[in-house]
C-alpha positions, -999 to 999 in steps of 0.1 A, spaced: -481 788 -774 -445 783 -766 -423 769 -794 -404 743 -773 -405 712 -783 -427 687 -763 -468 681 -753 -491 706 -755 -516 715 -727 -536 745 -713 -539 748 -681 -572 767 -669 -573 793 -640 -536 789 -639 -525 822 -624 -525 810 -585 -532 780 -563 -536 747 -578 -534 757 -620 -504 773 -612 -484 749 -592 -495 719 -625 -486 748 -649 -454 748 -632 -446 713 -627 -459 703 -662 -436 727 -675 -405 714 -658 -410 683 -672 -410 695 -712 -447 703 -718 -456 734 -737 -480 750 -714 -502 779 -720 -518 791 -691 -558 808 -689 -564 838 -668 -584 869 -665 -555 886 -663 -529 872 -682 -505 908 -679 -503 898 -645 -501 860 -647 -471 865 -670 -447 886 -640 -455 856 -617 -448 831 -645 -430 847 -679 -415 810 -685 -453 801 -693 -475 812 -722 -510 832 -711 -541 836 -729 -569 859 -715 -599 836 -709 -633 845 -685 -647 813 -682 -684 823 -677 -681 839 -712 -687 824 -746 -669 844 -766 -643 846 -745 -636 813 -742 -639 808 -785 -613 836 -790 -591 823 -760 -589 790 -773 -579 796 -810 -547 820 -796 -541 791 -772 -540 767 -803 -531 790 -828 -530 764 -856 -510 743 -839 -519 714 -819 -538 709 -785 -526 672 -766 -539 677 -729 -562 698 -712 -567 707 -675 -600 718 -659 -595 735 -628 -613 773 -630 -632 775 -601 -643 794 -571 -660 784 -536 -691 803 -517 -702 796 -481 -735 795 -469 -769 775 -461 -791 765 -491 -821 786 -477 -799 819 -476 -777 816 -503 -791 842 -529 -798 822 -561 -779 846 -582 -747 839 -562 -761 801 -563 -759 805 -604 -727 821 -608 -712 789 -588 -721 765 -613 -716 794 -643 -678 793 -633 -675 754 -616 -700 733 -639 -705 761 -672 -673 769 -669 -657 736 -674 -684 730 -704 -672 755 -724 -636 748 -724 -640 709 -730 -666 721 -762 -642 743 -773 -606 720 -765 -627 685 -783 -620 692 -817 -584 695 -813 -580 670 -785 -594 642 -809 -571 654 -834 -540 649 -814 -526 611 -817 -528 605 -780 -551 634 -758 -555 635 -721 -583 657 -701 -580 660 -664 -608 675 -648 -602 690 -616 -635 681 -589 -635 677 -555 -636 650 -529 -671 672 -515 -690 664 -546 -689 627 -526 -690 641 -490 -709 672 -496 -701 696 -469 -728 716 -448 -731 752 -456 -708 745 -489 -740 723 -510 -736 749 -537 -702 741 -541 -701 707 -533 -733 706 -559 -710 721 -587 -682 695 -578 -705 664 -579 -720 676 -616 -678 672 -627 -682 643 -615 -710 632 -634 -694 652 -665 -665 635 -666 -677 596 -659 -699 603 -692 -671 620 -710 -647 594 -703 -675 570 -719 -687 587 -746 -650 592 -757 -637 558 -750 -636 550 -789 -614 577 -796 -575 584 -784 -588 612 -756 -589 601 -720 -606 613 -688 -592 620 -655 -614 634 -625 -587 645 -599 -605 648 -567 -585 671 -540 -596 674 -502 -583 703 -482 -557 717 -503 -538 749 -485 -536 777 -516 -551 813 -526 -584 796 -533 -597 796 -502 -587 831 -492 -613 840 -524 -642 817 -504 -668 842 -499 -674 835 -465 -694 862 -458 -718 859 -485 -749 854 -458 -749 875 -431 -769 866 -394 -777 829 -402 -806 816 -394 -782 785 -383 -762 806 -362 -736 785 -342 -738 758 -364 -731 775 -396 -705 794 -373 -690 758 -363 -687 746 -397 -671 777 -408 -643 773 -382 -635 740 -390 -631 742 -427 -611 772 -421 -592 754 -400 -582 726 -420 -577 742 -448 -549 760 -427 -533 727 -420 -538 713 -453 -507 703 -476 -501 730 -505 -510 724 -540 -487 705 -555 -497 678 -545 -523 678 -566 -499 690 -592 -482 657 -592 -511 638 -594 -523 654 -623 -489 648 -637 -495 611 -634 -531 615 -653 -509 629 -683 -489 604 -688 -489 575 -675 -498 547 -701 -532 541 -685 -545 568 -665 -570 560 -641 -608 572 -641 -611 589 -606 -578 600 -585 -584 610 -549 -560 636 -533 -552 640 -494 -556 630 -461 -591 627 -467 -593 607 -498 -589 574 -484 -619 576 -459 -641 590 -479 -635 563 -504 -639 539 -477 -673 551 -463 -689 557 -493 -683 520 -507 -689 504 -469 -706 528 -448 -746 530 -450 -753 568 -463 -772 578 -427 -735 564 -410 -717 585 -435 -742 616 -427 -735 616 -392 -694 612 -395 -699 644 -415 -718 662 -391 -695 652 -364 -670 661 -380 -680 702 -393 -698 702 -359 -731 706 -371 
């Protein structure tokens, strides 16, 4: 990792969109931040000022060999789970292999870098984990279950993490973005099913995600936020990002599920 002097955190899928605006900002402000990527020869001309590890999160070994250069005997304080990737598409169609290489890379994915981080995280005198979900693992989104599926197991993940570490010095952030405007989405498959059965309505819902995400803020916002998780004294358990964060808060603690089913529908036009 980089010799300055200050916290150390990797960053995971930090070459674009939301990994690479925190690997940015945590930088700025004195962390030691090594960066994961597929292709970290390329991740290193948009960000030299970083250090890069190659890391394929679906893989074991990968992983194990990415880590230990990432550590290299030295020390691990913080860790940010944010690999990920989104498909589009209706639970009947979807093929099940796509299906499992959604939670391979989202759910998998994020299990093998936490194993892997643990050890060292418990050693450091003061660890933090952020774990990046989603605000659809609580407002699942219609022709996005697989996704939204992936992003409600973090969820789950993380709550029992937070727990089951709560004797040690490690602590557990779920960051929870809405529509966040970055690279991501442009690697959606949209196009995984082709001539849905749902026609117009799997059409609808396509236009209107696509559409927000447009008008979405960009991701440092969410950079910030995981800045916060960090270091303040006492981070919180759950932090909801964006415009949407405060009504879906809202109507999952007031709202009776069939109300909160139908503003979803309403709202991706389905």
């Amino acid at each position: 990792m980089a010799t300055e002097v200050g916290p150390s955190v990797l960053v995971t899928g930090a070459s674009s969109g939301i990994g690479a605006a925190t690997a940015d900002l945590l930088a700025a402000r004195g962390f030691r931040v090594c960066g994961t990527s597929r292709d970290p020869e390329r991740a290193a001309k948009r960000a030299p000022h970083l250090a890069w590890v190659a890391m394929d999160v679906r893989d074991d070994d990968s992983v194990r060999e990415g880590m230990k250069r990432a550590i290299d005997g030295g020390s691990l304080d913080a860790l940010v789970c944010n690999a990920g990737f989104g498909i589009f598409g209706s639970i009947e169609e979807v093929p099940l292999a796509a299906a499992r290489e959604q939670f391979e890379t989202n759910w998998f994915g994020t299990l093998r870098v936490l194993r892997e981080a643990l050890p060292a995280l418990r050693s450091a005198p003061a660890a933090r984990i952020a774990i990046v979900g989603s605000l659809a693992g609580r407002a699942p989104i219609p022709f996005q279950a697989h996704y939204s599926a992936s992003k409600a197991a973090l969820d789950s993940l993380a709550l029992a993490l937070h727990n089951e570490l709560f004797a040690t010095r490690v602590r557990v952030s779920l960051i929870e973005p809405g529509d966040i405007r970055t690279a991501f989405n442009d690697a959606t498959d949209f196009d995984l099913v082709r001539d849905s059965r749902y026609g117009e309505r799997a059409a609808r819902s396509r236009e209107v995600i696509e559409r927000s995400l447009a008008g979405a803020p960009g991701p440092e916002i969410v950079a910030r936020v995981i800045l916060r998780a960090l270091t303040t004294r006492n981070p919180r358990i759950r932090y909801t990002v964006g415009r949407e964060a405060r009504l879906v808060s809202f109507a999952k603690r007031w709202l009776p599920e069939r109300f909160g089913l139908r503003l979803v529908r309403r709202h991706f036009g389905v």
